[in-house]
FITOR-630680 format. One record per residue (C-alpha): x, y, z; chain; residue in three letters. Coordinates in pm, 1 decimal. Each point is the difference from the previous one (the first is absolute). Last residue first. Layout:
N
+----------+----------+----------+-----+------+
:       px :       py :       pz : mol : type :
+----------+----------+----------+-----+------+
:        X :        Y :        Z :   A :  ALA :
...
+----------+----------+----------+-----+------+
//
This chain:
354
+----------+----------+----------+-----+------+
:       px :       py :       pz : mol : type :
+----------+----------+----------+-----+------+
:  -1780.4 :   7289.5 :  -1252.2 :   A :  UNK :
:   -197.3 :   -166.1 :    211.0 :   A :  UNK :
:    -31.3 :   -375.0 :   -173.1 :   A :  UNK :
:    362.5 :     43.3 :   -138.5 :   A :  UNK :
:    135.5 :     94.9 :    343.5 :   A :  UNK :
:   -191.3 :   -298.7 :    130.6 :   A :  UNK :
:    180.2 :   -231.5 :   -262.5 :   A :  UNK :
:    323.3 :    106.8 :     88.1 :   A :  UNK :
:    120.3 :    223.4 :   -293.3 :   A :  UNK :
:    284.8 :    -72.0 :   -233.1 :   A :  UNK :
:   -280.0 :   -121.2 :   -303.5 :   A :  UNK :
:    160.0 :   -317.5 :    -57.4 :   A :  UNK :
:    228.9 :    -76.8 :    272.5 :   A :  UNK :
:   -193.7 :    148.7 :    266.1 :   A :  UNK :
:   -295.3 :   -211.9 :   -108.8 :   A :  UNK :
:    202.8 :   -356.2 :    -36.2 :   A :  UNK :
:    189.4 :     81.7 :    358.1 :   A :  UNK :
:   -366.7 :     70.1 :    160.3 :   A :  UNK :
:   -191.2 :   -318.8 :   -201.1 :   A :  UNK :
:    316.4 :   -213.4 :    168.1 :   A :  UNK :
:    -72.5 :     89.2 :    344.3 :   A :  UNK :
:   -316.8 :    -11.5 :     -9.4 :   A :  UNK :
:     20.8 :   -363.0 :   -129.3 :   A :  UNK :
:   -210.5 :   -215.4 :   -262.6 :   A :  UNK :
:    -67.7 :    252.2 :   -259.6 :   A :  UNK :
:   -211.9 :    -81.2 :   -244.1 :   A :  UNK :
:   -243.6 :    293.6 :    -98.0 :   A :  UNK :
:   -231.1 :    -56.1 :    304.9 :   A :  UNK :
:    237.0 :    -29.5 :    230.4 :   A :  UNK :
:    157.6 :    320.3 :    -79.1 :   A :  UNK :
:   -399.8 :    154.7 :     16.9 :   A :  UNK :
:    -23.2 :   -188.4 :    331.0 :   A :  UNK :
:    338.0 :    162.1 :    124.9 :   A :  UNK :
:   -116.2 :    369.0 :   -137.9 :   A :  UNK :
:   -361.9 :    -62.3 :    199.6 :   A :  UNK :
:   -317.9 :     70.4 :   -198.7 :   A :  UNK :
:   -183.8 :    283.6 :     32.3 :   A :  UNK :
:    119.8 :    202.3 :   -280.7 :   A :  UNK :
:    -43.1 :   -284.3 :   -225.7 :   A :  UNK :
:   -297.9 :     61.1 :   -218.8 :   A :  UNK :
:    174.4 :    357.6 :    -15.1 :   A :  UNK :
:    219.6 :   -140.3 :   -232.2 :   A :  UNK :
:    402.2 :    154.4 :    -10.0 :   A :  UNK :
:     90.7 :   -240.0 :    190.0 :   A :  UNK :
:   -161.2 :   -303.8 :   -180.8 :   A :  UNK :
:    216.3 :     80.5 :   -278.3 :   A :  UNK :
:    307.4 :     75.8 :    216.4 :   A :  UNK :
:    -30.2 :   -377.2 :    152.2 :   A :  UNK :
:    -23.9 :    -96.1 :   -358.0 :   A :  UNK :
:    309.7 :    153.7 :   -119.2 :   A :  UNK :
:    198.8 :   -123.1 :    310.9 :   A :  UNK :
:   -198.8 :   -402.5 :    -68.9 :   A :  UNK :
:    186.4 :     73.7 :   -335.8 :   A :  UNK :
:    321.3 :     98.8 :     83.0 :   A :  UNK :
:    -18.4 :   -257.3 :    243.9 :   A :  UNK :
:      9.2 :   -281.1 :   -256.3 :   A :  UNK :
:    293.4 :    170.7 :   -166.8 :   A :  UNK :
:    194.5 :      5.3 :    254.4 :   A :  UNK :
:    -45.1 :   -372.9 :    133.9 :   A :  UNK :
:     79.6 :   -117.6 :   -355.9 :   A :  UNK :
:    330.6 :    241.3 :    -17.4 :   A :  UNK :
:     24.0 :    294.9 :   -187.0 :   A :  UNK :
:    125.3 :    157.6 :   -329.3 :   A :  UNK :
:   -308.8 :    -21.4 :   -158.4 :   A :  UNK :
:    147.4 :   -173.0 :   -294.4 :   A :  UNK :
:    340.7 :   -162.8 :    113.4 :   A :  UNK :
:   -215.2 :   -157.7 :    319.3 :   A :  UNK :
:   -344.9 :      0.4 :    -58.0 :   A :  UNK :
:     68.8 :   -177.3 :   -375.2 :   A :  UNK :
:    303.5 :   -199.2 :    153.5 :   A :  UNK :
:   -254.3 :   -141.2 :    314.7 :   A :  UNK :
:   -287.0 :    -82.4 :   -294.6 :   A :  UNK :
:    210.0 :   -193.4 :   -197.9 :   A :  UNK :
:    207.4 :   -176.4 :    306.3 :   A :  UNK :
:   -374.0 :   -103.0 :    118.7 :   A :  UNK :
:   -124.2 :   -172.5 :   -348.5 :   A :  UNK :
:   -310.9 :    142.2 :   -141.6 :   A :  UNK :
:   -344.7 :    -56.4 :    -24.3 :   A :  UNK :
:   -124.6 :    345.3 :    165.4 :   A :  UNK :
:   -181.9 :   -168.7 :    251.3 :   A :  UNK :
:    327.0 :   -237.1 :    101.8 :   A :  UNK :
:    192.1 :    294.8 :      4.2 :   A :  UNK :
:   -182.0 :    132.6 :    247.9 :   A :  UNK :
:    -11.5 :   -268.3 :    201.2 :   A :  UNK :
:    330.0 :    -85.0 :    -50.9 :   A :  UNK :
:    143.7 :    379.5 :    103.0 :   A :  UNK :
:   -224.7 :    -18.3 :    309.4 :   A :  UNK :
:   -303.9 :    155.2 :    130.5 :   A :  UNK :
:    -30.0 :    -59.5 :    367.7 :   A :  UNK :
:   -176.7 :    329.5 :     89.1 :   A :  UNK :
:   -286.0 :    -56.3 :   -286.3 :   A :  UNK :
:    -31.8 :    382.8 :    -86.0 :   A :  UNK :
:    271.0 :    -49.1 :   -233.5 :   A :  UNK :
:   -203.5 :   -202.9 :   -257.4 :   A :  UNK :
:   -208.6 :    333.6 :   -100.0 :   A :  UNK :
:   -212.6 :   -236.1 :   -325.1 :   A :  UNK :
:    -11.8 :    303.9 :   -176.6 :   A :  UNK :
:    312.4 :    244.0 :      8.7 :   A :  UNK :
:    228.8 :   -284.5 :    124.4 :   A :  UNK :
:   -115.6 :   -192.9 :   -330.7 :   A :  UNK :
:     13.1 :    291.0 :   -198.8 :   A :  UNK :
:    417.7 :    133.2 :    115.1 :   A :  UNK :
:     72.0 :   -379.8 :     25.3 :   A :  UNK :
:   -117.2 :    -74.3 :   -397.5 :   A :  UNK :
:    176.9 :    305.1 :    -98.2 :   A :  UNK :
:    319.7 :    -50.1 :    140.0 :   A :  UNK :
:    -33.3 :   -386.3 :   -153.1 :   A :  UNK :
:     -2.0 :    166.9 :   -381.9 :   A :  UNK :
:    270.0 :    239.6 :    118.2 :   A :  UNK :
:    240.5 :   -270.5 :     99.7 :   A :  UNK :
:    -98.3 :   -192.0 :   -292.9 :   A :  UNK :
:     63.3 :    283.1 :   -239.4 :   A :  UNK :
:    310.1 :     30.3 :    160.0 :   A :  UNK :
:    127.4 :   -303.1 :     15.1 :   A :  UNK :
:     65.7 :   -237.0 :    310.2 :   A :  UNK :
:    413.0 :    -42.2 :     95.9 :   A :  UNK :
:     95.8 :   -171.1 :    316.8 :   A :  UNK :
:    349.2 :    -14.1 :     20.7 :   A :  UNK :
:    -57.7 :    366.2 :    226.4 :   A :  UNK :
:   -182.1 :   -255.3 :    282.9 :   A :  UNK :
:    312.1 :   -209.6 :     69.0 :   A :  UNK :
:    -39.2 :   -378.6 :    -95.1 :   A :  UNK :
:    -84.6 :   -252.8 :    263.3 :   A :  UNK :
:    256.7 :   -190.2 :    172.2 :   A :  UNK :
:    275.4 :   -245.7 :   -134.5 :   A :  UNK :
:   -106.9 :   -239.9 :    268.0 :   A :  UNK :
:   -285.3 :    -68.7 :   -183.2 :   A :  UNK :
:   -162.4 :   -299.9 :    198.6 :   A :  UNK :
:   -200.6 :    234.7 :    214.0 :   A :  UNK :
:   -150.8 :    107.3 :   -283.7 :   A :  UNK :
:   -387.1 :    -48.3 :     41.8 :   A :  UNK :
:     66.0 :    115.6 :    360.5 :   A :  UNK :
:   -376.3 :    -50.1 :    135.4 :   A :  UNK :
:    -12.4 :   -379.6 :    -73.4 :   A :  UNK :
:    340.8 :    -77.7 :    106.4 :   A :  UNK :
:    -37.7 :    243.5 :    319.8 :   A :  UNK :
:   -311.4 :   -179.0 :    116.5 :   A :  UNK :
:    168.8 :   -338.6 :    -32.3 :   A :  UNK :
:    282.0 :     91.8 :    191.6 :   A :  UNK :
:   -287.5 :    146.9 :    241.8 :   A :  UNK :
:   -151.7 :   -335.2 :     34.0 :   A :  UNK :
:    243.7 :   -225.7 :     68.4 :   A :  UNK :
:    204.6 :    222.9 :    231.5 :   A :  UNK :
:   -335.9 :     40.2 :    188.8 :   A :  UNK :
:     52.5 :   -424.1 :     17.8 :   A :  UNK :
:    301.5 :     31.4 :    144.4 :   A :  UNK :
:    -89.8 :    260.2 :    272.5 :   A :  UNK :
:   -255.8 :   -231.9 :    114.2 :   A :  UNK :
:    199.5 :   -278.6 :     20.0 :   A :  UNK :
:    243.4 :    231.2 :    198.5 :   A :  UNK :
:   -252.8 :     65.5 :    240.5 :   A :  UNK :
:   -111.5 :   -366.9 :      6.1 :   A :  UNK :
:    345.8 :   -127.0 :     55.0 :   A :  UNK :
:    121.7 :    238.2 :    269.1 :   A :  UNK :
:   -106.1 :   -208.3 :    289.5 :   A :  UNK :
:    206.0 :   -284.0 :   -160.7 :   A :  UNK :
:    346.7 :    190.2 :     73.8 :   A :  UNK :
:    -26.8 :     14.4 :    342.7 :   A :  UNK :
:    -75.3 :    314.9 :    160.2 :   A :  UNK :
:    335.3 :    118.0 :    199.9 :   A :  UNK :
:    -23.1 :    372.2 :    -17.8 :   A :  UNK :
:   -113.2 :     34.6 :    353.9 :   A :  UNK :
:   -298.2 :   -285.1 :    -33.5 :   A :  UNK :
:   -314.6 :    201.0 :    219.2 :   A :  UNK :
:     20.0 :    341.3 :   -110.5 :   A :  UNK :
:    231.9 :    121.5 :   -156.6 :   A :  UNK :
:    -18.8 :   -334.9 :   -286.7 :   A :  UNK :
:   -421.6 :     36.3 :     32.3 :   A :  UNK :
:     41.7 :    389.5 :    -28.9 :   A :  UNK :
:    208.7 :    -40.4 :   -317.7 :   A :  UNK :
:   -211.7 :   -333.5 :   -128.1 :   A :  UNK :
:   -330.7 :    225.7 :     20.8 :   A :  UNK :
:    150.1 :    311.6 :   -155.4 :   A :  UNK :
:     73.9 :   -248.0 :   -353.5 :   A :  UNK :
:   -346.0 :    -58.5 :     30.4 :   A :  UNK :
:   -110.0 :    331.1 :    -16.8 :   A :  UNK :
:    236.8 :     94.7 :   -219.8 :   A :  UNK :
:    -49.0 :   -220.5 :   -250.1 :   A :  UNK :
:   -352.2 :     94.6 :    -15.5 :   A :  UNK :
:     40.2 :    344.0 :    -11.3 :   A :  UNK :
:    309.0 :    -80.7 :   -308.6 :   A :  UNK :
:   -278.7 :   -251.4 :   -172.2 :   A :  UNK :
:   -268.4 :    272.8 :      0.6 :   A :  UNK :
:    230.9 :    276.8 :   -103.1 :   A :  UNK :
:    131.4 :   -233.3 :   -297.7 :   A :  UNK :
:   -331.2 :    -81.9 :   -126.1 :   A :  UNK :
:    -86.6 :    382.5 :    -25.5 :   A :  UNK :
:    327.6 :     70.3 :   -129.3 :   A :  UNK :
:    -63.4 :   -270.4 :   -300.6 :   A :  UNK :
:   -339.7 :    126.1 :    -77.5 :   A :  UNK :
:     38.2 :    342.4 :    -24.3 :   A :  UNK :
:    345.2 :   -108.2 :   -221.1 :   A :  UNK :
:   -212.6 :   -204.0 :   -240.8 :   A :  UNK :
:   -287.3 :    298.8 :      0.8 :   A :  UNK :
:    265.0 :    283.5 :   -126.4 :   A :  UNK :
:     68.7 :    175.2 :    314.3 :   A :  UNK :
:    -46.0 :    411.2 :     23.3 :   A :  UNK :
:   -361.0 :    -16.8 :     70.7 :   A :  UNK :
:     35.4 :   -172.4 :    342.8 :   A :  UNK :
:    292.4 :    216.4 :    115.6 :   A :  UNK :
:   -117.0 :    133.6 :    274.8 :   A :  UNK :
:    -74.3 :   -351.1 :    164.5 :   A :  UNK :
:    344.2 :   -195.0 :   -110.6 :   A :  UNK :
:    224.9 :    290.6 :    128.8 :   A :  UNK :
:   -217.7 :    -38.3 :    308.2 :   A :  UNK :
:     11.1 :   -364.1 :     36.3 :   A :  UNK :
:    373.3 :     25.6 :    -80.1 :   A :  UNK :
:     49.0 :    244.4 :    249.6 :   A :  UNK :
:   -152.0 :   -177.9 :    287.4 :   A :  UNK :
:    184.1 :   -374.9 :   -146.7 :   A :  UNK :
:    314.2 :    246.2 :     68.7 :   A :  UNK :
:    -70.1 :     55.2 :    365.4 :   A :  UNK :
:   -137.7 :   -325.0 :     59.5 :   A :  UNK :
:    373.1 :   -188.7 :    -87.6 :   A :  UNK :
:    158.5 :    299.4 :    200.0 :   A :  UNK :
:   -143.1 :    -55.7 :    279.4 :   A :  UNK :
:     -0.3 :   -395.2 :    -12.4 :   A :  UNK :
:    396.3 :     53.5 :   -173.1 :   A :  UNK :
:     86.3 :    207.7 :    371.6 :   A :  UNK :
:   -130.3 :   -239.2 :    190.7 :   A :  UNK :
:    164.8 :   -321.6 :   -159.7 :   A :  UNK :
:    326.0 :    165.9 :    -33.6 :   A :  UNK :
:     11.1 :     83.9 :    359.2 :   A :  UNK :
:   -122.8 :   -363.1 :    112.5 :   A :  UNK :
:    256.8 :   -152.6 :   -212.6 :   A :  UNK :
:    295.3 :    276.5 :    150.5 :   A :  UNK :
:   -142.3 :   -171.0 :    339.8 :   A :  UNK :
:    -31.6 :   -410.1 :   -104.0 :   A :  UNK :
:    401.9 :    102.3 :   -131.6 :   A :  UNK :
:    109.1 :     95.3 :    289.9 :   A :  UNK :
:   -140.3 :   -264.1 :    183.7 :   A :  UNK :
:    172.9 :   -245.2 :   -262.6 :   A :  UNK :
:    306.2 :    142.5 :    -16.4 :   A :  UNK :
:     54.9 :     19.1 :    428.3 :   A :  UNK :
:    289.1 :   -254.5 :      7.0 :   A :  UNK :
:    184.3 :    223.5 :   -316.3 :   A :  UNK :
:    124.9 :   -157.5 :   -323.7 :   A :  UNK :
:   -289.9 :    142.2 :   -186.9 :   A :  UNK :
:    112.6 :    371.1 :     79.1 :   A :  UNK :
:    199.0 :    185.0 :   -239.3 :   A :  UNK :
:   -114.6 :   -252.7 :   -275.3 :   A :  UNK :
:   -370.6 :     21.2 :     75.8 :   A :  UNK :
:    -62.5 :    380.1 :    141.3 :   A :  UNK :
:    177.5 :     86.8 :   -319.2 :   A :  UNK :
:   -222.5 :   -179.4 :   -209.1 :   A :  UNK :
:   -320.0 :    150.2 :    214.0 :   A :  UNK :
:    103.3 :    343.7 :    -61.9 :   A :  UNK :
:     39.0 :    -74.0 :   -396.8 :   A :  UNK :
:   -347.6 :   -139.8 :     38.7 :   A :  UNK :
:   -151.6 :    314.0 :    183.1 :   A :  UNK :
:    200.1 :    213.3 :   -271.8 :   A :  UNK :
:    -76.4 :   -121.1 :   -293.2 :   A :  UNK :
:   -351.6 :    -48.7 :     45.8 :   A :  UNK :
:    -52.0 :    318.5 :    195.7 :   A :  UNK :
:    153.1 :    209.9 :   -326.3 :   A :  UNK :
:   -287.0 :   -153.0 :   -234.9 :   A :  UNK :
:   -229.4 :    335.1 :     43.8 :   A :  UNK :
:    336.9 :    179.1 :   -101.6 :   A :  UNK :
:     30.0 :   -179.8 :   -288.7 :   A :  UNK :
:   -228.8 :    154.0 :   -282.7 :   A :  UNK :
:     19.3 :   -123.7 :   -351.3 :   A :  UNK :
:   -127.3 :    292.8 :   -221.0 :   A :  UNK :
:   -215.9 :   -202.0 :   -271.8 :   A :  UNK :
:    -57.3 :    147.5 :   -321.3 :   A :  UNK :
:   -350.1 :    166.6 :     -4.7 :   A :  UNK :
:   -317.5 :   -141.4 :    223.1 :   A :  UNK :
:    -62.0 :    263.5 :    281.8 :   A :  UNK :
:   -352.6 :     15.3 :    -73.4 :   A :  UNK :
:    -21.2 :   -274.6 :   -216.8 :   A :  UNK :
:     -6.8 :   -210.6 :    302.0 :   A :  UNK :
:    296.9 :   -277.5 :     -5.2 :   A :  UNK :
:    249.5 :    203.1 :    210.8 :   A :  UNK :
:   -192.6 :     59.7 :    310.1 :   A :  UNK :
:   -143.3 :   -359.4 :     -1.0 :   A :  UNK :
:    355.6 :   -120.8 :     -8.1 :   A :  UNK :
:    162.0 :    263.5 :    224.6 :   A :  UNK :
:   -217.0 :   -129.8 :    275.7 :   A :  UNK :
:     31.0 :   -357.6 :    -67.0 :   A :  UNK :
:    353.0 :     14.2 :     -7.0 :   A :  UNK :
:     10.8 :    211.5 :    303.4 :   A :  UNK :
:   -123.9 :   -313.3 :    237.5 :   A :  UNK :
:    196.5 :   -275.5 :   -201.4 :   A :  UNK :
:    305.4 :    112.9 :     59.8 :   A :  UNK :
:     24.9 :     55.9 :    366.4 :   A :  UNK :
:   -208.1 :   -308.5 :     19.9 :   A :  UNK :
:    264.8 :   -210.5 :   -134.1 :   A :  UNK :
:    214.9 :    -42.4 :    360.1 :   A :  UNK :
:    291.1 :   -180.5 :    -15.3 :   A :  UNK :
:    -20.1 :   -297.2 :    248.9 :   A :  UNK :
:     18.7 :   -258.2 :   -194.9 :   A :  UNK :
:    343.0 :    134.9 :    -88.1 :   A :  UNK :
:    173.0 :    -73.7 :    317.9 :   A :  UNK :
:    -36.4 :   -359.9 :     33.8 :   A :  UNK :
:    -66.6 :    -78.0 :    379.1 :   A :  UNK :
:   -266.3 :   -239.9 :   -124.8 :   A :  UNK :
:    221.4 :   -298.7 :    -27.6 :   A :  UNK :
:   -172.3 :   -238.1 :   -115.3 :   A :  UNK :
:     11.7 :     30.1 :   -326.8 :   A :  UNK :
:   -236.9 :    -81.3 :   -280.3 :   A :  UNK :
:   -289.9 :    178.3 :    137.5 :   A :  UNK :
:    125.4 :    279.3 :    162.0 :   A :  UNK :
:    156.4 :     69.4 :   -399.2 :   A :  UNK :
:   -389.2 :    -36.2 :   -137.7 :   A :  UNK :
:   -110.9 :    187.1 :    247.7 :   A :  UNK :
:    201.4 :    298.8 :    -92.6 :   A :  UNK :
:    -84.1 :    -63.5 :   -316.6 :   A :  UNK :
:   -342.3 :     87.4 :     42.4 :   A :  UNK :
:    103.3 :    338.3 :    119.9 :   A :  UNK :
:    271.2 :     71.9 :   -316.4 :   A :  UNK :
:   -301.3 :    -94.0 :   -217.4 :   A :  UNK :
:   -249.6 :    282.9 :    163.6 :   A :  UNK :
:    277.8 :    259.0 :    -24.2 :   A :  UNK :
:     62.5 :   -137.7 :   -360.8 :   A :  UNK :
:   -371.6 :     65.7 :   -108.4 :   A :  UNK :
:    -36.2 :    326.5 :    131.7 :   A :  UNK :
:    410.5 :    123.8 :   -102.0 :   A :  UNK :
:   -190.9 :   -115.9 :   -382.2 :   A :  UNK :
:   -334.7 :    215.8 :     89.8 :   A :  UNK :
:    257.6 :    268.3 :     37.2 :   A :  UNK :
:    191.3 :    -33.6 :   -307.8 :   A :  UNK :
:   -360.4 :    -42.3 :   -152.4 :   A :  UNK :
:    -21.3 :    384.2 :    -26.5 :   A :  UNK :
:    218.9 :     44.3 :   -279.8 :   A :  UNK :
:    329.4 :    124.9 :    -81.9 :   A :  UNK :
:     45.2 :   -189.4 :   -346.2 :   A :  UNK :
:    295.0 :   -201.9 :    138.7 :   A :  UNK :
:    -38.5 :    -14.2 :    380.7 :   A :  UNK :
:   -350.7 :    -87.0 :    -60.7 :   A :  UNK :
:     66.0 :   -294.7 :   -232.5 :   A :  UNK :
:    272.8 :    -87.7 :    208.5 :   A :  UNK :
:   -161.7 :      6.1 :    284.9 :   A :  UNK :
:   -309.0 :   -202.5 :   -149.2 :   A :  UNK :
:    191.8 :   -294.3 :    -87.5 :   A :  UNK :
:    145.3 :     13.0 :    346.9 :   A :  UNK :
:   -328.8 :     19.4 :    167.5 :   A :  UNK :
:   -110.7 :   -301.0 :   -238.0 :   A :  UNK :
:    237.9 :   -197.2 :     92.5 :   A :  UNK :
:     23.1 :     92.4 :    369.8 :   A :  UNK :
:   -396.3 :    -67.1 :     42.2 :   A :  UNK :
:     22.1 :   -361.2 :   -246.9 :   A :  UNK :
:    259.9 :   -107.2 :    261.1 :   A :  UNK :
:   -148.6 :     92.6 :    315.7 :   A :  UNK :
:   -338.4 :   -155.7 :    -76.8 :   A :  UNK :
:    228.1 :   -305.2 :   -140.0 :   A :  UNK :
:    180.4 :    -42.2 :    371.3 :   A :  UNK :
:   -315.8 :     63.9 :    184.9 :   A :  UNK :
:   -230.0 :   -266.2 :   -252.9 :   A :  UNK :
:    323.9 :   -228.8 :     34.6 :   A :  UNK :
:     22.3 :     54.0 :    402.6 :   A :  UNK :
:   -374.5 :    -68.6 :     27.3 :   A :  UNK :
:     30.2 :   -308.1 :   -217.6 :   A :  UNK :
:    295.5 :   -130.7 :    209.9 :   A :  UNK :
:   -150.3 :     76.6 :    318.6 :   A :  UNK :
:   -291.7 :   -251.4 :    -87.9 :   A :  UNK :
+----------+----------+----------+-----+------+
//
């Protein structure tokens, strides 16, 4: 029986650090997003494996299995459902800092081992700097999945509906993760004092195995290229003619006209590609080298013109500015003030009083 668990651990692992490596370098090449969701998937491996080593030695005084992964994992997540709305979409700016804790807390604990691991009290020493880590990853661990849930929630209408759906999943298997993952930290404070055996950890690691599983899976079907390691081609190689370019500017100027698709707050660059029949990348380089802005730009340029519309209507003198914002697609107040002051360089009471 432990051999099938330890094969469904061991190949859980495996297919996660494949397929986090294959995405690394995809990301790392073409400066994309899924560099983060790869540092996901390998922080998740690198945990399983950790098992796997207890398992095949005895000797559980092995100093790597105790590197801790959730210092990577935690901002990961963040960064990658900051980087993959549309919003902030562009060529990727890989950010560090938020990694720094990682590198450090694990470099600490390497020099704790070697300067140290030859000393009588090395073990109660090392239960305490365990104990430290372990606190300070379960704050920081919650911290992030906060900002990612946020990031995730304001940005709704920026996500294409594969990524929507992809984050969402992920936020529900990180919570759950962590709740059970909490569980075995108090239990091992607690009540075993960091020594748990080994089979107690089975089902949690089962578990973990089998999320592997499924978002590897997820990420093949929602990266259609995560094969091509030689990345995707720069935007200015894509060429579109003129009188095509023109021909589609005119279809989006009369179908945002009539059918008003940016009042729907989670309008996306698929969707509203998909109901003008064309293909994404079109529609992006048409905004983009034509109107000289980017998707999420030019959709508030119109829920701005609209908002003025109804401004200047006496129909809606009585209405609130936030539920006329609302109204015309915005999702945030926040985001409808920046969008107003940016277009017309009043705030939008200023341009109601004026």
């Amino acid at each position: 029986m432990y051999y099938i668990i330890n094969f469904v651990i061991s190949f859980g692992a495996l297919q996660g650090l494949i397929i986090g490596l294959l995405l690394l370098i995809k990301g790392f090449k073409s400066k994309q997003e899924s560099f983060y969701l790869a540092l996901i998937l390998i922080g998740f491996a690198a945990i399983l494996g950790r098992v796997i080593i207890l398992g095949a030695y005895e000797n559980q005084s092995l100093f790597l299995v105790y590197l801790n992964f959730i210092f990577l994992i935690s901002p990961a997540f963040y960064l990658y459902s900051k980087a993959s709305s549309s919003a902030t979409k562009g060529i990727l700016k890989f950010r560090f800092k938020p990694f720094l804790p990682f590198i450090i807390i694990n470099l600490g604990y390497l020099l704790f081992y070697f300067a140290l691991k030859d000393s009588t009290n090395y073990q109660r020493y090392q239960n305490n700097l365990i104990k430290v880590s372990d606190g300070f990853s379960i704050i920081y661990f919650l911290v992030y999945l906060y900002l990612s849930y946020q990031i995730i929630k304001q940005n709704k209408a920026h996500y294409s509906k594969v990524e929507y759906k992809l984050l969402s999943q992920l936020s529900l298997i990180f919570f759950g993760f962590f709740i059970i993952w909490l569980s075995y930290v108090l239990a091992e404070w607690i009540y075993f004092h960091y020594s748990m055996e080994l089979l107690f950890y089975y089902p949690m690691m089962l578990l973990l195995a089998v999320i592997l599983y499924y978002v590897s899976i997820q990420v093949i079907i929602s990266t259609q290229s995560l094969f091509d390691i030689k990345g995707v081609s720069k935007r200015k190689t894509f060429i579109l003619e003129e009188t095509e370019s023109k021909h589609l500017l005119k279809k989006l100027s009369l179908f945002m006209r009539e059918e008003k698709p940016f009042l729907e707050g989670d309008i996306s660059l698929i969707a509203l590609a998909d109901s003008l029949e064309v293909n994404p990348k079109t529609l992006s380089f048409v905004i983009n080298e034509h109107m000289h802005k980017n998707f999420n730009d030019y959709i508030n340029t119109w829920r701005i013109e609209e908002v003025k519309k109804r401004l200047s209507d006496k129909a809606y003198d009585h209405f609130k500015m936030l539920t006329i914002a609302f109204d015309c697609g915005f999702n945030s107040k926040s985001t409808f003030n920046l969008a107003f002051k940016k277009a017309t360089g009043l705030s939008p009471s200023e341009y109601r009083n004026r």
